[in-house]
N, C-alpha and C positions, 0 to 999 in steps of 0.2 A: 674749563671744567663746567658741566651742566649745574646750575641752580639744583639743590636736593633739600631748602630747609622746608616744613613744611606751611610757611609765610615769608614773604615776600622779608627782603634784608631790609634791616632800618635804613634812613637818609643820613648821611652825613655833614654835620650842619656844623662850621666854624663859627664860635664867639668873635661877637667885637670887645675894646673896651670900651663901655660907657661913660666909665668915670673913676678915680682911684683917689687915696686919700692924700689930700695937698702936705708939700714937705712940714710945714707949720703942725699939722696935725697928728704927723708921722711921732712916735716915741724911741728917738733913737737913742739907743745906748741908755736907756732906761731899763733897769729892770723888774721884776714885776713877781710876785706872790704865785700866778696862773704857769706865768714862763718857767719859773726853780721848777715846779712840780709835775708840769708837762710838758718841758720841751727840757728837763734835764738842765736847767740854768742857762739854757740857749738864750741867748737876749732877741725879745722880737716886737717889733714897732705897733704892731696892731695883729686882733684877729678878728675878723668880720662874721658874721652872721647875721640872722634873721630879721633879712630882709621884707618888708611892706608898704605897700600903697597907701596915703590920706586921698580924699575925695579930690584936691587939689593937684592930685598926678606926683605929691614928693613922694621919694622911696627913703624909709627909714630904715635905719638898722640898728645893730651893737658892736664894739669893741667890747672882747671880752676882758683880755688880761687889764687893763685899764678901766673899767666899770663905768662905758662912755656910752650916751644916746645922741647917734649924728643923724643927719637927715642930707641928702640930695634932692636937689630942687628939681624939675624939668630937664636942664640946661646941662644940668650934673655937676654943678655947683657944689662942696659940699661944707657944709657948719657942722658943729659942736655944738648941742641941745642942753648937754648935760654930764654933769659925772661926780659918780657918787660912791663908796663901799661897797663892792658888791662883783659878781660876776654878771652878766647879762646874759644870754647866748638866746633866747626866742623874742621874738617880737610880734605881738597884735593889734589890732586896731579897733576898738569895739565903735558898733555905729555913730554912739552920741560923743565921738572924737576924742575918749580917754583909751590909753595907749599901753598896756596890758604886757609886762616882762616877766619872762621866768629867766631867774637869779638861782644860778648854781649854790650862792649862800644863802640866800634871803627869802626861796622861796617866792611866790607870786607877787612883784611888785605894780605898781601903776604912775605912770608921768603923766603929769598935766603937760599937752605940748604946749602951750600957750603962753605957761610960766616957767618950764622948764623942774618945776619942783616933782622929784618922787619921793613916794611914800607908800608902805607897806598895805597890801592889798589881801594876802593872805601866807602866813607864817608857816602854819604846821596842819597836821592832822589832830584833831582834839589833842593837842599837845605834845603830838607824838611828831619830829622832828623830818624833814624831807631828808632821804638820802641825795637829792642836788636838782633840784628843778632842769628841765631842758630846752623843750621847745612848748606851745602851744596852739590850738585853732579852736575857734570859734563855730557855736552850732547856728542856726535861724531862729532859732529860741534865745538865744545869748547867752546860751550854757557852753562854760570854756574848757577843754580836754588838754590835757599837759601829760607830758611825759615827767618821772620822778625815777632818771638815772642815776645818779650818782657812779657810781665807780663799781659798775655791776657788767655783769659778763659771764661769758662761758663758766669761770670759775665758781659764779657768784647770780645765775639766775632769779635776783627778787628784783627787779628792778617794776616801776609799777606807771600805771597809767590813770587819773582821775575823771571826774566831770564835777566840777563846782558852776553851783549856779550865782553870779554875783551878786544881782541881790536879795535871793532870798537864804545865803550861804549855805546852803546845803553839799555835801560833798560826799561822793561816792565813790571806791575805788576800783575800778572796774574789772584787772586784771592786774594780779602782785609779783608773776614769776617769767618776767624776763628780761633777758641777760642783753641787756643795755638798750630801753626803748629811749627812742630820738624822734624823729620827727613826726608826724601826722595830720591825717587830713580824712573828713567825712566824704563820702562819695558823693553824689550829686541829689540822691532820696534820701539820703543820712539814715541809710538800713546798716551801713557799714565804714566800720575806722578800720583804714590805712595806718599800716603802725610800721615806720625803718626801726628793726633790730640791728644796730650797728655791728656787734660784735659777734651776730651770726649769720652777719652779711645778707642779711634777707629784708624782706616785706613781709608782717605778715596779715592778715586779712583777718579784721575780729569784729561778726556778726552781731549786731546790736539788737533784742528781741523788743518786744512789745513794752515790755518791764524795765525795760534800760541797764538789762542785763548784758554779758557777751557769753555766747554761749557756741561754742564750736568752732574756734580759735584756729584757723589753719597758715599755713604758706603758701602767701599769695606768686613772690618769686623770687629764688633764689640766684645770689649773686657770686662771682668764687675773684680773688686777687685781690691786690691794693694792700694798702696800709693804713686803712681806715674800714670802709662800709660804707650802705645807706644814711644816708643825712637826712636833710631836709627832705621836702614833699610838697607838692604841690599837684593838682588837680584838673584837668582838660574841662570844657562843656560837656565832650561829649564821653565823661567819665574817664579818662584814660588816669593815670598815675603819670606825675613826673619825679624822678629819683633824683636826687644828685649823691653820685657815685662821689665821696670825697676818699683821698689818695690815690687816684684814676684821673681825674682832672677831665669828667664826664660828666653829664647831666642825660638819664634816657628817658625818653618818653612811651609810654606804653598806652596801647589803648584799654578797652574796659573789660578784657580778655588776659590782659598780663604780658599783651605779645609786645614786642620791642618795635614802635616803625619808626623812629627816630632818636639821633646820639647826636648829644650837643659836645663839642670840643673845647676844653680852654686854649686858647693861646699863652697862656702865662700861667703857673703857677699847674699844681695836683689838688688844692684846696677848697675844689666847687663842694661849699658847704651848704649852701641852702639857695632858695628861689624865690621870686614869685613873680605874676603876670602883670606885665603893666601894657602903659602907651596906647594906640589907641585901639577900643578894642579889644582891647587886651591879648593883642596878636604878638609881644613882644616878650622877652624870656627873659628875666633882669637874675642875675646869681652871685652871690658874694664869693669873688676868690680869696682865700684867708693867705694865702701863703705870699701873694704878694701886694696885700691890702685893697685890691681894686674888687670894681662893679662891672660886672659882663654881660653883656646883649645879646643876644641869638633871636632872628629873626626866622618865621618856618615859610617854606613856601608854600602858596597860594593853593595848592591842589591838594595839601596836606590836609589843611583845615583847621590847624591846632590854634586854637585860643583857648582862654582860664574862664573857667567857672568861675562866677561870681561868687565876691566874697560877703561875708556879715557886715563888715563896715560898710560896704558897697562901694568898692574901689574893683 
C-alpha cells in the first residue's frame, strides 16, 4: 500500500531495561492505603514515577503506594533515600540541589538529598486544601508549575494548574477546569505549558501571555485507547513534546508541530508513567515502568536528532 499520511510515520524504537527495583526493596505481599483504593485491594510491590536527573547523572524517583524517595546511580544501582506519610508521585530538582515533590496528600513537599529529611514545602492554597498534587516542572526563573489532580475527570472537570514562586511564595492559579491535569513542561521560550489531561487523553497547549496569564487554552493533540492516558512529559531541544502514553506501554515523541516521528515501546509492562533525559548528552530516554517496577532506556537514532532540553536544575 502506498504511504498516504500526510508526515512521514514515527520510528519505532524498543526500550531496554536499565534498572528495576532489587527484591530487598520490592513490597511484597504488603499492602497499602494507595493499592485498597486504586487497584481495588490488589496487593502491589511498588509504583514508580517521576523520574529526574541530579548534576551527578543519578536518576531519582518515587514509590507512590509506599511514600518512598529512591535514587539510581549511574550504574543503576538502586537505594532508598527515604520514606515517609505521604503519596509522592512528581519529582523535581531545583538548581541549588533541594528536591521538590508533589504529594497527593501533603501537597508540595521538599527532601534534603543529603540527609534524606523531608519536610513540608507548601500545604495549601490560603488555606484552602489541594484536591491531590501530581506532577511538577520548574521555569528558568525558579517559578515551580504543578498540576492539582486529585480525583477529577470527565465527570468532575476542576482540576487545576498553579505557579508558586519558592521564595518569594507567591502563588497563582493559572487554570481551575480540567478534568485530570498530570503532567507538564514549558516549551523551550516558556511562551507555552504543555499540560497531559489524562482523562481526556489529550495534551493541551496553554498560552502563557505577557502577565502570566493563560489565555487561549487549546488541544495540542489528541490521543484515543488505553487505560489510562497522557502521563508525564517531557521536552526535545528542538521543542518537540515527549508523551508517555501510560496503559499503552508507549512513550511518543513529537516534534514542535504535534506531529508524531517517534514511538518508544516497553518491553515489560503497559505502565510507561513518566520520563526524563539523561546520559550523555542527554540523548538517552530513561521512563519509569509502574507496572513492573523497572527503569527503561530508549536510545534514538543518530539522524533523528532527539535529545532533552535542558533542565532548571541543569541536568
Amino acid at each position: 500500500m502506498p504511504h498516504t499520511y500526510p508526515f512521514p510515520e514515527p520510528v519505532i524504537i524498543d526500550a531496554q531495561i536499565f534498572t528495576e527495583l532489587p527484591a530487598d526493596l520490592r513490597r511484597t505481599g504488603v499492602s497499602s492505603y494507595w493499592a485498597e483504593r486504586n487497584r481495588r485491594g490488589q496487593t502491589v510491590d511498588s509504583f514508580l514515577e517521576g523520574p529526574s536527573f541530579d548534576l551527578e547523572g543519578n536518576l531519582w524517583f518515587v514509590d507512590i503506594p509506599f511514600g518512598r524517595i529512591l535514587c539510581s546511580d549511574p550504574s543503576g544501582k538502586v537505594r532508598q533515600v527515604a520514606e515517609y506519610e505521604g503519596q509522592p508521585n512528581g519529582l523535581k530538582i531545583h538548581r541549588d540541589g533541594r528536591i521538590f515533590i508533589a504529594d497527593f496528600q501533603n501537597g508540595i513537599m521538599q527532601l534534603d538529598p543529603k540527609t534524606g529529611v523531608i519536610s513540608h514545602a507548601l500545604r495549601d492554597c490560603d488555606t484552602e486544601g489541594f484536591k491531590g498534587c501530581n506532577d511538577l516542572h520548574f521555569g528558568r526563573d525558579g517559578a515551580l508549575y504543578f498540576t492539582d489532580q486529585g480525583q477529577t475527570g470527565l465527570q468532575d472537570p476542576t482540576g487545576r494548574v498553579y505557579r508558586w514562586q519558592p521564595d518569594s511564595g507567591a502563588l497563582a492559579c493559572l487554570i481551575d477546569k480540567v478534568p485530570s491535569p498530570n503532567g507538564l513542561v514549558l516549551d523551550v521560550n516558556e511562551h507555552v505549558l504543555y499540560l497531559a489531561v489524562t482523562r481526556a487523553n489529550a495534551i493541551w497547549r496553554l498560552p502563557l501571555s505577557t502577565s502570566g496569564r493563560v489565555n487561549k487554552a487549546g488541544l495540542f493533540i489528541q490521543f484515543s485507547g488505553g487505560r489510562a492516558g497522557p502521563d508525564g512529559l517531557a521536552l526535545t531541544a528542538q521543542n518537540g513534546v515527549v508523551v508517555c502514553q501510560t496503559g499503552m506501554g508507549l512513550v511518543w515523541v513529537h516534534d514542535a508541530l504535534g506531529r508524531p516521528i517517534a514511538v518508544v515501546r516497553s518491553p515489560r509492562g503497559l505502565g510507561t508513567t513518566n520520563c526524563a533525559f539523561g546520559g550523555p548528552d542527554g540523548r538517552s530516554l530513561f521512563i519509569t515502568e509502574s507496572d513492573s517496577g523497572s527503569i527503561l532506556r530508549a536510545e534514538f537514532p543518530e539522524e533523528l536528532g532527539i535529545f532533552g532540553a535542558p533542565m532548571y536544575s541543569g541536568a
